[in-house]
N, C-alpha and C positions, 0 to 999 in steps of 0.2 A: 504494500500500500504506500502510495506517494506520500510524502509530509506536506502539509501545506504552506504557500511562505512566510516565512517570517517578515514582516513588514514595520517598518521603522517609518513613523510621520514627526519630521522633525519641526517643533516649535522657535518660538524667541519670544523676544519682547517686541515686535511687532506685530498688535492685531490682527493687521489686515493680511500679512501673511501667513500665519496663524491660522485663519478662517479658510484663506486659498488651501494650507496642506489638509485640514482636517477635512474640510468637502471633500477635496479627492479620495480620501483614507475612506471617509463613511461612504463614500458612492461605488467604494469597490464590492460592499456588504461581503467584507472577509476580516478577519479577527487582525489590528493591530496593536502598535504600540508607541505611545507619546514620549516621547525622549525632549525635554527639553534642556534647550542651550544657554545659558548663562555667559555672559562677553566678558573680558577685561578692557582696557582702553584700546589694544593692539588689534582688536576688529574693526577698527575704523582704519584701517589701511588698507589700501587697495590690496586688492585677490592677487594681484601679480607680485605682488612683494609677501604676502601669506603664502603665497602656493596650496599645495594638499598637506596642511598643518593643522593642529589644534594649538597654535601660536596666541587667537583669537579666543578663547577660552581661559574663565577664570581656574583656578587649579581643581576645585572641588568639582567641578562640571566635565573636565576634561579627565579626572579620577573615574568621576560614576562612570564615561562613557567606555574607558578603557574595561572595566570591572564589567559592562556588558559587552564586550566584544568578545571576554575571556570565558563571559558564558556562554551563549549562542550569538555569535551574528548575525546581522539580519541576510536575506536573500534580495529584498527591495526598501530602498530606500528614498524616501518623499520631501523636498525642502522647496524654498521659493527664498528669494532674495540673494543680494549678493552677499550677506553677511554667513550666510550656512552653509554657500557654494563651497569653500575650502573644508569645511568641518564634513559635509557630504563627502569629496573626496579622499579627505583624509581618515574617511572610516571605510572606505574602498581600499586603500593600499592597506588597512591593520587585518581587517578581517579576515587574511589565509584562505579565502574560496570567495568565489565569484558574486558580484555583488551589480546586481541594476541598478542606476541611478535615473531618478526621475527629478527633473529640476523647476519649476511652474517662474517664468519669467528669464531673462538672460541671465546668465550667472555673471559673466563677463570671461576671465580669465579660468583655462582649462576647459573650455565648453568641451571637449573632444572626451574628455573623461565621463563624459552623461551620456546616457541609453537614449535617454529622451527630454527633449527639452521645450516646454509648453509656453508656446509666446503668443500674446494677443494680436491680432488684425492691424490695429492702429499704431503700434511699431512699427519703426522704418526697417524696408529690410536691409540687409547689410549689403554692402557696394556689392560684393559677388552672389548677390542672393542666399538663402536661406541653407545652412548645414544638413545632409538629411536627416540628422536627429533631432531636426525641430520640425512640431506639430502647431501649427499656427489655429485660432479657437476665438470665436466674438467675446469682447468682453474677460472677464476674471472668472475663474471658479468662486465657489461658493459654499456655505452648508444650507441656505433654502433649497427644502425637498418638499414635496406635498403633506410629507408625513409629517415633516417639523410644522409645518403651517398650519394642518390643525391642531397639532398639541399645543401651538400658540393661542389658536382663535379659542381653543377651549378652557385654558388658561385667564387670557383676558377678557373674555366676552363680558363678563358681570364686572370687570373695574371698568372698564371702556364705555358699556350701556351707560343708559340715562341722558345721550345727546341723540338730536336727530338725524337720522341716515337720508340720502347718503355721506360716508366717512370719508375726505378730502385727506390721505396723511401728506405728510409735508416730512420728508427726508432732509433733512438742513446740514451740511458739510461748514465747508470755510475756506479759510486761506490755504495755500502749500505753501510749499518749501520755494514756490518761484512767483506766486501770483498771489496778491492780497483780495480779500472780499470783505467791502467798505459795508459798515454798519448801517449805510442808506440804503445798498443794493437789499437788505436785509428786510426793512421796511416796506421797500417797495412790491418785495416778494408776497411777505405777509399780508398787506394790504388788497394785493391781487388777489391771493388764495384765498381769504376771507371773502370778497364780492362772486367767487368762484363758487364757493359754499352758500353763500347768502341766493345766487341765485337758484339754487334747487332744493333751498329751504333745510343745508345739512350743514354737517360740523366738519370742524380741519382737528386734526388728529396729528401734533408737532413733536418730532424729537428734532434735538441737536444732538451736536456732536463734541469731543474733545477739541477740535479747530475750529467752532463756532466763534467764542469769544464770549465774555461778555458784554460788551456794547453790541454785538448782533443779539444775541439772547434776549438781552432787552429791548433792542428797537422792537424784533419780532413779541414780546409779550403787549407791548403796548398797539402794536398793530394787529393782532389778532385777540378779538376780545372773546367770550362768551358767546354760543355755547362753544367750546372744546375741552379734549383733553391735551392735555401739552408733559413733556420730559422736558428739565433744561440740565444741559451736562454739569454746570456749574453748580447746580444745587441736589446733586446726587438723587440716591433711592434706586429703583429699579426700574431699568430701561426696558421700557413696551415699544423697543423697535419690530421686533418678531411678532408681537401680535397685533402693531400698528399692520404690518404688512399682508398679514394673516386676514384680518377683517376690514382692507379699506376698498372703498369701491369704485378708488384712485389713487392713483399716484403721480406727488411730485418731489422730483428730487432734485439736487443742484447737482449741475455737471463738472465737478472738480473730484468727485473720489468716481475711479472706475467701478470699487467692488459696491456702491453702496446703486449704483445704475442699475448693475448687471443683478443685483439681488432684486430691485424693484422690477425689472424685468422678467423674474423669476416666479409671480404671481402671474395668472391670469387677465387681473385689474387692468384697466386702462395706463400706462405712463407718459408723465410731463416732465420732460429737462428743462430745468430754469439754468441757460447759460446765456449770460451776454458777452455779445465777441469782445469785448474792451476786458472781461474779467474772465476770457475762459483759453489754455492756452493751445496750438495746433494740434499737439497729441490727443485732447481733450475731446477738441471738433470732430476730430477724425472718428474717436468712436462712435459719438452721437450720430453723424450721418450714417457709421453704417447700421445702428442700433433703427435710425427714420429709414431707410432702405429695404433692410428687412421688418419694418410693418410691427415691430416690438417697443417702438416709443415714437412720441409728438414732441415737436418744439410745444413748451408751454406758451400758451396764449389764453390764458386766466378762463376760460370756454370750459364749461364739463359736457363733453359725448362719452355715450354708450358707448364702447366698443372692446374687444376683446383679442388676444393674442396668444400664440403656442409657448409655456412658460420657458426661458433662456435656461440653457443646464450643461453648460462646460463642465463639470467635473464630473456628469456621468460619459461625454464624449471621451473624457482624459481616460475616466478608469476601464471603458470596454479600452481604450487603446496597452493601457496596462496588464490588462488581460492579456492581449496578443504577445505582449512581450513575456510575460508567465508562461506564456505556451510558448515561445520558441516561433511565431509565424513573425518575419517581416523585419526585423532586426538583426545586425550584424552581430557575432561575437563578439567581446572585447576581453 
């Protein structure tokens, strides 16, 4: 009888990649395991000066990992970002038997060492095109599944009741690392969504986020009054983003986080990208029109229609492709 693989989904202190490895992990519905990575300062150096090292690893993180490699190794292995590329790697050359690496995003340096390497649409591709261990895919993975969406909706259904449907949520990001989102663009949002909801007699349903701010959180509180239910990141408790999504009979969300899109995209519901070109950047655009092209989202224009869409679900494209490579169809040895 075959064993079955041993499967390592590795975490960090980045959420949003975090969410990308675990979708994939849960969408293969096969037994893993969460290995997370703890940095010292020397992960902030480029992959090409790390190489296939645990250099980037505080000593008690780069202990446990060693102390599981001594036990079993994994057979497949799951990371995303450039910060795990090297630690992916480097538990490829410890391991003593053969190890798939699956990578969700460019790793950058050493890409040749990855089985598989999952990059979105809206990346540019490299001057000589695409390596063939890359799998290009709309959007980000995810962990919205149908199954998580109703143990959302049945979860929140009785905090959330008590406003009138239909539910307008409002998905609210913020600034990056390259582009600021001005505390008026926030108001004006809010203000929309509110005559958006006022016009079909329903409520807006608001989370922020950690990039929000607080001057947006606030413009947006004073711009959306009653009836709603609203999260605000800055004033904690427990985020009803999952059962915002779970029970809204729309969606709008800002166009600066790819995964918070492609999750709204991942319902049924109707979606609205709130991106103005002055505050949203080309990578950005890029994926929105292909998100408007394939018929799975609308520029927001404050308007509620009916209409309906096949929910987005990269990570179960990724995980049959992981499949294949468990079986040995379509991949090189390495």
């Amino acid at each position: 009888m075959v064993s079955p693989p041993l499967i390592w989904a590795l975490t960090d202190d980045r959420a949003g990649n975090t969410a990308q490895v675990l979708g994939v992990a849960e969408a293969l519905n096969r037994p893993f395991l969460t290995k997370n990575i703890r940095y010292n300062p020397l992960a902030k150096l480029p992959s090409v000066i790390i190489g296939a090292t645990a250099f980037g690893l505080t000593p008690e993180s780069r202990m446990d990992f060693v102390a599981s490699l001594a036990g079993a190794a994994p057979d497949i292995v799951i990371s995303a970002g450039r910060r795990t590329a090297p630690v992916a790697r480097w538990i490829k050359r410890r391991a003593g038997k053969l190890v798939r690496l699956v990578h969700l995003m460019h790793p950058g340096h050493g890409a040749s060492d990855f089985d598989l390497i999952v990059v979105p649409n809206h990346d540019k591709l490299a001057p000589d095109g695409d390596a063939p261990n890359v799998m290009r895919i709309t959007g980000a993975p995810h962990r919205v599944s149908a199954a998580r969406l109703d143990l959302a909706a049945e979860h929140w259904k009785t905090q959330i009741g008590g406003v009138p449907r239909p539910f307008i949520a409002v998905l609210m990001g913020g600034a990056t690392h390259s582009q600021a989102f001005p505390a008026d663009r926030a108001t004006a949002l809010g203000q929309a969504v509110n005559r958006m909801a006022a016009d079909v007699g329903g409520s807006v349903l608001l989370t922020t986020s950690r990039r929000t701010g607080i001057g947006s959180e606030e413009a947006l509180d004073r711009a959306i009054p009653e009836p709603r239910r609203a999260f605000f990141w800055s004033r904690g408790g427990e985020n009803p983003y999952m059962g915002f999504l779970a029970l809204a009979d729309a969606i709008v969300a800002t166009g600066d986080s790819v995964s918070m899109c492609s999750e709204a995209c991942a319902t049924p519901a109707p979606v609205y990208i709130y991106a103005p070109d002055d505050i949203t950047v080309p990578k950005h655009r890029r994926l929105h029109q292909e998100l408007y092209d394939l018929g799975l989202a609308r520029p927001f224009s404050g308007r509620f229609d009916d209409w309906t869409h096949p929910p987005l679900n990269a990570a179960g494209e990724i995980a049959r492709t992981i499949d294949d490579l468990i079986a040995g169809r379509g991949f090189p040895a390495r």
